[in-house]
C-alpha positions as CSV (number, residue, x, y, z in Angstrom):
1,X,-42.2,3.2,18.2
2,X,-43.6,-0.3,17.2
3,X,-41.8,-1.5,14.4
4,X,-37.9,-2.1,15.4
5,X,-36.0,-2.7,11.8
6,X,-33.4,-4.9,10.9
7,X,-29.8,-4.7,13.0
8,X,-29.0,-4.3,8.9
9,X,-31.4,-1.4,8.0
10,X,-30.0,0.4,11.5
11,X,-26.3,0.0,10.1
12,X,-26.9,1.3,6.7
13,X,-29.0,4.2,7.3
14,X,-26.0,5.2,10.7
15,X,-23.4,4.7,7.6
16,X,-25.7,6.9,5.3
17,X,-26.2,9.1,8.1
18,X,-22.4,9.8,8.5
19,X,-21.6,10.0,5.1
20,X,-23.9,12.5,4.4
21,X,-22.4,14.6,7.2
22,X,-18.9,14.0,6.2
23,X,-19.7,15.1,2.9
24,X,-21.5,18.2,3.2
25,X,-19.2,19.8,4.1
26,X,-16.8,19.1,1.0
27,X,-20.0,20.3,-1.2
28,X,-20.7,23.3,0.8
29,X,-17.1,24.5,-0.1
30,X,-17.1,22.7,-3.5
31,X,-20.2,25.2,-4.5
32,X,-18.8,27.8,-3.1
33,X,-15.6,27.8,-3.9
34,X,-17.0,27.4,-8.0
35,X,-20.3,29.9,-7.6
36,X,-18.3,32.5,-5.4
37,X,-14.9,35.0,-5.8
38,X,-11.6,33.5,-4.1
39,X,-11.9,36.5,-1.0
40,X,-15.6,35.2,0.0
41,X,-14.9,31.5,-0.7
42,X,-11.4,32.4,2.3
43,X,-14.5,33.8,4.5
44,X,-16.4,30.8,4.3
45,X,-13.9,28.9,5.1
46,X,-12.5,30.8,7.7
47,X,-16.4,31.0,9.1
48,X,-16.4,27.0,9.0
49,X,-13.5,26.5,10.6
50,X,-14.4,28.7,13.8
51,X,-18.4,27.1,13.6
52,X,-16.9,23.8,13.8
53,X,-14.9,25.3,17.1
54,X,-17.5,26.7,18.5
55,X,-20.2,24.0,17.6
56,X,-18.0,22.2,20.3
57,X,-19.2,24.4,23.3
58,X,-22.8,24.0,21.7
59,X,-22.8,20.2,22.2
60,X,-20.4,20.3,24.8
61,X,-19.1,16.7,24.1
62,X,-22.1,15.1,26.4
63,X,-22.8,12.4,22.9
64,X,-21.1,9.4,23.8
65,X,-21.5,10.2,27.4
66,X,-25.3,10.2,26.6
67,X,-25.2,7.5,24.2
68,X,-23.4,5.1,26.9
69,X,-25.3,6.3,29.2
70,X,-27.3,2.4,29.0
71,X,-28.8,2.6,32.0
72,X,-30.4,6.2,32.0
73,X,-28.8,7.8,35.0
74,X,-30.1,11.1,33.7
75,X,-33.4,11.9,32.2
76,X,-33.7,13.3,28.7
77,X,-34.8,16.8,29.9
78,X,-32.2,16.9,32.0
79,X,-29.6,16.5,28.6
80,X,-31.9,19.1,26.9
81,X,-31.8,21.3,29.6
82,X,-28.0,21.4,29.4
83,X,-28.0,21.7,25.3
84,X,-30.5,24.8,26.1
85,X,-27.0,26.1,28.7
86,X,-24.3,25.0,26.3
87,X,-25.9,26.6,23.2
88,X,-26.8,29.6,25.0
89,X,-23.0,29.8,25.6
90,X,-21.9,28.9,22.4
91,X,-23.7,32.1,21.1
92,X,-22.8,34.6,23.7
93,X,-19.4,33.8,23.8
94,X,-18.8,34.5,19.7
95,X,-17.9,37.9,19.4
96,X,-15.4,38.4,22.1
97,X,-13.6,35.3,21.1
98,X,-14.0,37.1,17.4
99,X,-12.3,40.2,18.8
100,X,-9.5,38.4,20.7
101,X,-8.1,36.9,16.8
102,X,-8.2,40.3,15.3
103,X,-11.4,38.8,13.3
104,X,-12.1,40.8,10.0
105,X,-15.8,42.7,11.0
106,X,-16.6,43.7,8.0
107,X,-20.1,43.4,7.3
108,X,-20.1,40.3,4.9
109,X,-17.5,38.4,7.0
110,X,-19.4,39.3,10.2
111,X,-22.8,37.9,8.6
112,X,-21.1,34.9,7.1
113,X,-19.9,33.8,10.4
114,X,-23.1,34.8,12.4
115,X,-25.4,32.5,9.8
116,X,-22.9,29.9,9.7
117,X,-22.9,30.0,13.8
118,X,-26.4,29.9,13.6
119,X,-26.7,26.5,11.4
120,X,-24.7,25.0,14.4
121,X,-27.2,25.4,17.1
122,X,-29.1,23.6,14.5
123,X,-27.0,20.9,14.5
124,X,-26.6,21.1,18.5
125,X,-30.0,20.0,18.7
126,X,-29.7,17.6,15.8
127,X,-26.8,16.0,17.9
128,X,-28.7,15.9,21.5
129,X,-31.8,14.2,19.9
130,X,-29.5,11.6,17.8
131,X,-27.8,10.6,21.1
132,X,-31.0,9.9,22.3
133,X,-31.7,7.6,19.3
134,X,-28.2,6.3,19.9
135,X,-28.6,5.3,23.2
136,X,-32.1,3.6,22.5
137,X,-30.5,1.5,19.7
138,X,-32.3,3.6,17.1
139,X,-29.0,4.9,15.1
140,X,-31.6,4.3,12.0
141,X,-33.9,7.7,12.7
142,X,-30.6,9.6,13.3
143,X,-29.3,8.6,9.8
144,X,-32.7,9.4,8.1
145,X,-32.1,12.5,9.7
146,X,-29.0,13.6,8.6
147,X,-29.3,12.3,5.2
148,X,-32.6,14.3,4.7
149,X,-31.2,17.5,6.1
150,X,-28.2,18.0,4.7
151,X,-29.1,16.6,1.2
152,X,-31.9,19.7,1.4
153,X,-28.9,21.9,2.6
154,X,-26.9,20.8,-0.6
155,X,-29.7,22.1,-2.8
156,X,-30.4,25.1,-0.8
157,X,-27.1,26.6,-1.0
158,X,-27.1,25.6,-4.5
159,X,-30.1,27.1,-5.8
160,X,-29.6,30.2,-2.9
161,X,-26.2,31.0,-5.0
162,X,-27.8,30.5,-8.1
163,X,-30.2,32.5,-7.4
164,X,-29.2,35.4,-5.6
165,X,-25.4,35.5,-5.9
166,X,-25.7,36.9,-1.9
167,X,-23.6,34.3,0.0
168,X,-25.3,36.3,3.4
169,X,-29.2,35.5,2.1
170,X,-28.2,32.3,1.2
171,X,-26.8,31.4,4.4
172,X,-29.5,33.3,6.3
173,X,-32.0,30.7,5.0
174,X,-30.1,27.6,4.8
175,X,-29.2,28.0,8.9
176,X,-33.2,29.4,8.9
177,X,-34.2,26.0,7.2
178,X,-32.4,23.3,9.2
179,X,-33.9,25.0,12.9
180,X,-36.9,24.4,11.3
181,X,-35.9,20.4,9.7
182,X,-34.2,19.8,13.6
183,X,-37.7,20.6,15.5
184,X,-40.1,19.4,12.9
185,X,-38.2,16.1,12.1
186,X,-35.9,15.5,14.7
187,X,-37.7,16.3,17.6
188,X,-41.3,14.5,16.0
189,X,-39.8,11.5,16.1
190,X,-38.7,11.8,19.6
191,X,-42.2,12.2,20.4
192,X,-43.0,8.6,19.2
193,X,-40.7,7.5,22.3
194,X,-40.9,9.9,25.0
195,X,-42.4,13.5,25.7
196,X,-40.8,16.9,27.0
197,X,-42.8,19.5,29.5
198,X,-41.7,22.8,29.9
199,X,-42.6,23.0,33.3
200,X,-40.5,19.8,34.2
201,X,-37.4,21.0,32.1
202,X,-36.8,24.0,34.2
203,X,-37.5,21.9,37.6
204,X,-34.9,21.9,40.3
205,X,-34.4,18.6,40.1
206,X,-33.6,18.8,36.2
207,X,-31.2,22.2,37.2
208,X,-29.4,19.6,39.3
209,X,-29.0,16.5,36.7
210,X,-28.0,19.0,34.4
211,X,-25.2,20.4,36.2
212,X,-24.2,16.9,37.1
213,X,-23.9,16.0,33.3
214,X,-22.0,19.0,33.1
215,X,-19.4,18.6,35.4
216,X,-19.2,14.7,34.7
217,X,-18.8,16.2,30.4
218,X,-16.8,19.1,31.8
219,X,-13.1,17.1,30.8
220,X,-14.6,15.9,27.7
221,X,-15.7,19.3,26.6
222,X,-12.6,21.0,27.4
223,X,-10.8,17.7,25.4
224,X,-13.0,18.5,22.2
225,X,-12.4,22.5,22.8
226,X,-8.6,22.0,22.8
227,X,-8.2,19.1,20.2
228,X,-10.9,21.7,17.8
229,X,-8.2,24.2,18.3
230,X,-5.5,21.9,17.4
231,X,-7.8,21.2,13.9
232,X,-7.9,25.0,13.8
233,X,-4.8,26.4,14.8
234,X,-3.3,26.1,11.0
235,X,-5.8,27.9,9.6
236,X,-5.6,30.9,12.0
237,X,-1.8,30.9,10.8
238,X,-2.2,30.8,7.0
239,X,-5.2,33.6,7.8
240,X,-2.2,35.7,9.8
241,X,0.2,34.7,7.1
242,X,-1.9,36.2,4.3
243,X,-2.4,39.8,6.0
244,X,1.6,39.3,6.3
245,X,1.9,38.7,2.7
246,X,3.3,35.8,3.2
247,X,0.6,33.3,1.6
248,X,-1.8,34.7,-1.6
249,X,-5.7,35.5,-1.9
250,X,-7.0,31.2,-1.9
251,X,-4.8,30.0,0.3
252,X,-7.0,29.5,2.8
253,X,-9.1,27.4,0.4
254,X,-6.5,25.4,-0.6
255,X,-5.9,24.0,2.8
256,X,-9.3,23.9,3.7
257,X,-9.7,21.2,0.2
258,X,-6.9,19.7,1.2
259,X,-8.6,18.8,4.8
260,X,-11.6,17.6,3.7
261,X,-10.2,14.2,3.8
262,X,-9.2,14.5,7.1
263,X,-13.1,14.8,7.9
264,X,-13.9,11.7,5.7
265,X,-11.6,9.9,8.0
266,X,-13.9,10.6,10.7
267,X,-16.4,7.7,9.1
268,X,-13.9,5.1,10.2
269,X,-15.0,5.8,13.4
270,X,-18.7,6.5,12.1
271,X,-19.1,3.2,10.7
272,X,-18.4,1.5,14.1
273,X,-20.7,3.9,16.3
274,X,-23.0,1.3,16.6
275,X,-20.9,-1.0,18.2
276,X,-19.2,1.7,20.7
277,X,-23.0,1.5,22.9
278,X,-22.8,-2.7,22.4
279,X,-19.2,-2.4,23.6
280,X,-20.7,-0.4,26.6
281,X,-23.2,-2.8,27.5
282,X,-20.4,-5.3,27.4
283,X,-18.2,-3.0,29.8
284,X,-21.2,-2.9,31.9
285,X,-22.2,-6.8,32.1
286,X,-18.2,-7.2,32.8
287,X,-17.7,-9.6,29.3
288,X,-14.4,-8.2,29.6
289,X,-13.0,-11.2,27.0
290,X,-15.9,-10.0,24.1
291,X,-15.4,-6.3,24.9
292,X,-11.1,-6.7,23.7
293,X,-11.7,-9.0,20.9
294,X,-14.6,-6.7,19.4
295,X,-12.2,-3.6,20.1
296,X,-9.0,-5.6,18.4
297,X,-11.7,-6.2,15.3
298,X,-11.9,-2.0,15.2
299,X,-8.5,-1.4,15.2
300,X,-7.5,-3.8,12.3
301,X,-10.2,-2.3,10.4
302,X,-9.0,1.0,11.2
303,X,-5.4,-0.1,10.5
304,X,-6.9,-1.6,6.7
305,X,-9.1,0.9,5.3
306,X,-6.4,4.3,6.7
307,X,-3.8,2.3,4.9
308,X,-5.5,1.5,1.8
309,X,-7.1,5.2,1.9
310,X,-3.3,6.6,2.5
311,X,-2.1,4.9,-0.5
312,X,-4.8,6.1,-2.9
313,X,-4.6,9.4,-2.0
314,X,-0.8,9.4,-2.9
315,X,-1.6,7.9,-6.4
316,X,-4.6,9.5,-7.5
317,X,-6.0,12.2,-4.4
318,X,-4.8,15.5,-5.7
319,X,-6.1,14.5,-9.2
320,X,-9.3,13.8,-8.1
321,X,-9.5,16.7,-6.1
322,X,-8.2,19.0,-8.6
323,X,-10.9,17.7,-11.0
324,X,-13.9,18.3,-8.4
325,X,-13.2,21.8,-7.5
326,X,-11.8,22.6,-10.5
327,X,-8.5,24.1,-9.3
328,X,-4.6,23.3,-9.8
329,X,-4.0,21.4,-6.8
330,X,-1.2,19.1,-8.1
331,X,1.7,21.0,-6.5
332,X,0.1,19.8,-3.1
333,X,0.2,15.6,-3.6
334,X,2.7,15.1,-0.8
335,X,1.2,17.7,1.6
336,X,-2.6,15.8,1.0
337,X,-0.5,12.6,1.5
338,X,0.1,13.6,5.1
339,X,-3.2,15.3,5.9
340,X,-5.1,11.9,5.2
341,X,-2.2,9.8,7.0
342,X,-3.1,12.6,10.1
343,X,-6.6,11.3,9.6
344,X,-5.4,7.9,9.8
345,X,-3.9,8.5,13.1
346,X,-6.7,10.9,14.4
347,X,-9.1,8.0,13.8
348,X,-7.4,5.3,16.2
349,X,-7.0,8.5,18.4
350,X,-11.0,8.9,18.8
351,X,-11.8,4.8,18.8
352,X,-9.4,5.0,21.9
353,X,-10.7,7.8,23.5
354,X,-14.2,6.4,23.0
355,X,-13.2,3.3,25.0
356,X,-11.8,5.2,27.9
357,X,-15.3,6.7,27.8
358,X,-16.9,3.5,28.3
359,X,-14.2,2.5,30.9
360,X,-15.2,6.4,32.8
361,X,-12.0,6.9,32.8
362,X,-11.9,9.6,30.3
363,X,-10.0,12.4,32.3
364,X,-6.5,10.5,32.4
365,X,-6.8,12.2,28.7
366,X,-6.1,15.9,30.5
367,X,-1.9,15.9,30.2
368,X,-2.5,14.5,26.2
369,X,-4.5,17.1,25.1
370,X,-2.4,19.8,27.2
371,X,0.4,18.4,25.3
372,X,-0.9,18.0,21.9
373,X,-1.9,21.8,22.1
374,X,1.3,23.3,23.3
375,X,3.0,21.3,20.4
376,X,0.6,22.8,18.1
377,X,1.0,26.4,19.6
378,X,4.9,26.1,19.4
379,X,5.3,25.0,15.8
380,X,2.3,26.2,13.7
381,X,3.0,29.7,13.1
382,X,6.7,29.2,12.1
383,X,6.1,26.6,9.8
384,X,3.2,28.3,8.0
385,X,5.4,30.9,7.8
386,X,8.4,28.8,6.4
387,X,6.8,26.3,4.5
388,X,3.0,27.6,3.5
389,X,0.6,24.9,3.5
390,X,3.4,22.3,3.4
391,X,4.4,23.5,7.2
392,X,0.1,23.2,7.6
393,X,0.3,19.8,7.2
394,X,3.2,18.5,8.6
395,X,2.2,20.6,11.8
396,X,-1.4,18.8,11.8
397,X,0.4,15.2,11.5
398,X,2.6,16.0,14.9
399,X,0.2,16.8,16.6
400,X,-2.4,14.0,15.6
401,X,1.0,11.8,16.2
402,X,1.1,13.0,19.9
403,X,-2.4,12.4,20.2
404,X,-2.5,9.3,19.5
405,X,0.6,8.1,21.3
406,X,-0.4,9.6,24.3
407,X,-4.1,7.7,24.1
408,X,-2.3,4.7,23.6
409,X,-0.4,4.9,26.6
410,X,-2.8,5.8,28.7
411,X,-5.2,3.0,27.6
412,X,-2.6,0.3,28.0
413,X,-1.6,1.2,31.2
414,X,-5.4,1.0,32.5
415,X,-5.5,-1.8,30.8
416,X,-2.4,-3.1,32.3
417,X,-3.6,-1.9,35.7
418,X,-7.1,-3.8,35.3
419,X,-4.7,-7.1,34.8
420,X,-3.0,-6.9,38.1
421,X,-5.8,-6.1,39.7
C-alpha cells in the first residue's frame, strides 16, 4: 500500500477497532436479552461463553507471537496454513467436548451454539489477517475492520430479531455474513501487500513452518485454553446450579451482564497494542533502558484508569447497567465491584504476559496457569452453590489474583536474572 497514515490515524482507528469488539458483545446480549424470553437469552449466553473457549483453539494464541514476529521468521502462508489446522480443530472437537458437560441438545440450543461457533472461525481469520497488519505496523486496516464488521453485526442481529423472532435464522446469517465481510474485506486488503497461492500453502516447506509455529504457540495455546476455562468455569457452575435448583431461570444472564465489564477491561491492554510490537523492536535492538521505562508508562496507566474504572463502578455501575438492559440489577453492586476490580488485575496480568512474549520466555507461565486453574476447579462449584453469583465473583477475583501474582514473580525474577547476568 502507498499511502502510510499518521502514527495518530493508526492509534485511533486500533482504539476504535477494540472498542467495537469489546462492545459487541454487551449489545449482542443487550438485544437479546430485551427482544428474546429469559430461557433462550441463558442459551445465548451459555453458547458465548463456550465460543469464546473454543475461539481459543481456533486462533490458537499465534497473535502476538505473529505480531512480534519483526523479523518474519515465518512466511504468511505458513501462519494461514496453521489457522486452516487450528480451525479445523476447533470445529471437530465441539461436540464431544459438548457431550463431556452434559450440554443441553435440544434442537435450539444445539443450533445456537453451532451458529455462534461458526461466527468464530469468522473471527479466526479476522484475527490471523489483523496480526499480519499488526506486525506490518498497519493496526489502522485492522480497526476499520472490526469497526465495519461488527457495527453491521449489531444491526443484523437487530433487524434478524425484529424480523423473524427465530434467534437460530438470525444467527445463521449473522455468522453467514461476517465469513463473507472476513474474505471480502479482510483478506482484499491483504492483497494490497502480499499475495497467497494455493499451491504454495500446502507445500512441504509451509507443512514444516507451520508445525514450527505450532509447537513454538503450543504453551501459549494451552495458556489461553486454561486461563478461557478459568473465565468459564463460573458459568458452567451457575448452569449446574440451575438444573439443581439452586439458582432461578436468568441467572445465567445476570452473571453474564455483570462480566461484560470484565471484557471492557480488556481495552487497557487494547489501547497499548501498538506499542507491545515497538516494545519488541526495542527487545530486539537490545534498548533495554527504553524498553523498562515505556513498560513502567503501561503499568501506571493500567494502575490509573482500573482504579478510576473500579471506583465508578461501585458508585454508579449497577445503575447504569440496570438502566441499559432494563433489569433489576441493584442487589448485585458489590458483586460487579469485584468482577471489574478482577478485570483490573487480569489486565496487568496480560501486559505482563505479553512482555514475557517479547522476552520468548513465555513458557515459565506453565506452573501459573496450572495453579490458577486448580484454584478455580477447587472453589467454583461450592461457592456458586453457597453464595450464587456472589460466590461467581469472588471465585473469578482469586483466581485473576493468582494470576497475576504468579506473572509478577516470574517477570521479576527474569528480570532479576537479566541483571546479574
Amino acid at each position: 500500500m502507498n499511502s502510510t497514515p499518521s502514527q495518530k490515524s493508526i492509534y485511533i482507528w486500533n482504539l476504535l477497532g477494540n472498542f467495537a469488539a469489546a462492545a459487541v458483545s454487551v449489545l449482542y446480549l443487550l438485544i437479546v436479552s430485551r427482544m428474546q424470553t429469559s430461557e433462550v437469552a441463558d442459551q445465548f449466553s451459555l453458547a458465548t461463553s463456550i465460543g469464546n473457549l473454543w475461539i481459543i483453539i481456533g486462533q490458537f494464541q499465534v497473535r502476538n507471537y505473529q505480531a512480534t514476529d519483526v523479523k518474519s521468521s515465518h512466511p504468511f502462508s505458513a501462519y494461514f496454513f496453521t489457522r486452516l489446522l487450528t480451525v479445523i480443530m476447533m470445529v471437530i472437537s465441539l461436540f464431544p467436548y459438548l457431550w463431556t458437560i452434559n450440554y443441553d441438545f435440544a434442537y435450539n440450543s444445539v443450533m445456537i451454539i453451532t451458529w455462534i461457533i461458526v461466527y468464530r472461525v469468522a473471527d479466526a481469520f479476522s484475527d490471523l489477517f489483523q496480526g499480519y497488519f499488526q506486525q506490518h505496523s498497519r493496526l489502522d486496516i485492522a480497526g476499520k475492520a472490526m469497526v465495519y464488521r461488527y457495527a453491521l453485526s449489531v444491526f443484523i442481529l437487530l433487524f434478524g430479531l425484529l424480523l423473524s423472532h427465530s434467534m437460530v435464522l438470525t444467527l445463521l446469517v449473522l455468522a453467514l455474513f461476517n465469513l463473507f465481510f472476513v474474505f471480502s474485506y479482510d483478506y482484499a486488503h491483504f492483497k494490497l501487500f502480499d499475495r497467497l497461492s494455493l499451491s504454495h500453502i500446502f507445500s512441504k516447506n509451509i507443512f514444516d513452518e507451520s508445525i514450527k509455529i505450532i509447537k513454538v504457540c503450543f504453551s501459549l495455546f494451552i495458556y489461553g485454553f486454561l486461563l478461557t476455562l478459568v473465565f468459564n468455569e463460573a458459568k458452567l457452575a451457575i448452569s449446574g446450579a440451575y438444573a439443581k435448583g439452586i439458582v432461578g431461570t436468568g441467572a445465567q444472564r445476570d452473571y453474564n451482564i455483570l462480566f461484560m465489564p470484565v471484557f471492557f477491561m480488556s481495552l487497557l491492554i487494547l489501547v497499548v497494542r501498538p506499542l507491545i510490537t515497538q516494545m519488541a523492536e526495542l527487545w530486539q535492538k537490545k534498548q533495554f533502558q527504553i524498553f523498562y521505562k515505556l513498560f513502567i508508562k503501561i503499568i501506571l496507566f493500567t494502575f490509573i484508569i482500573g482504579v478510576f474504572l473500579d471506583v465508578l463502578t461501585y458508585l454508579i455501575g449497577v445503575n447504569v447497567l440496570s438502566l441499559i438492559f432494563g433489569l433489576d440489577l441493584l442487589k448485585y453492586k458489590v458483586e460487579l465491584t469485584i468482577l471489574v476490580l478482577s478485570g483490573v488485575l487480569y489486565s496487568f496480568s496480560i501486559i505482563l504476559e505479553n512482555i514475557l512474549i517479547i522476552m520468548r520466555k513465555h513458557y515459565y507461565l506453565l506452573s501459573v496457569y496450572i495453579l490458577m486453574f486448580i484454584v478455580t476447579k477447587m472453589i467454583t462449584t461450592e461457592l456458586v452453590n453457597k453464595y450464587q453469583i456472589m460466590g461467581a465473583s469472588i471465585s473469578f477475583c482469586i483466581a485473576m489474583m493468582v494470576y497475576a501474582i504468579g506473572c509478577f514473580t516470574i517477570f521479576s525474577i527474569i528480570k532479576y536474572r537479566k541483571k546479574e547476568k
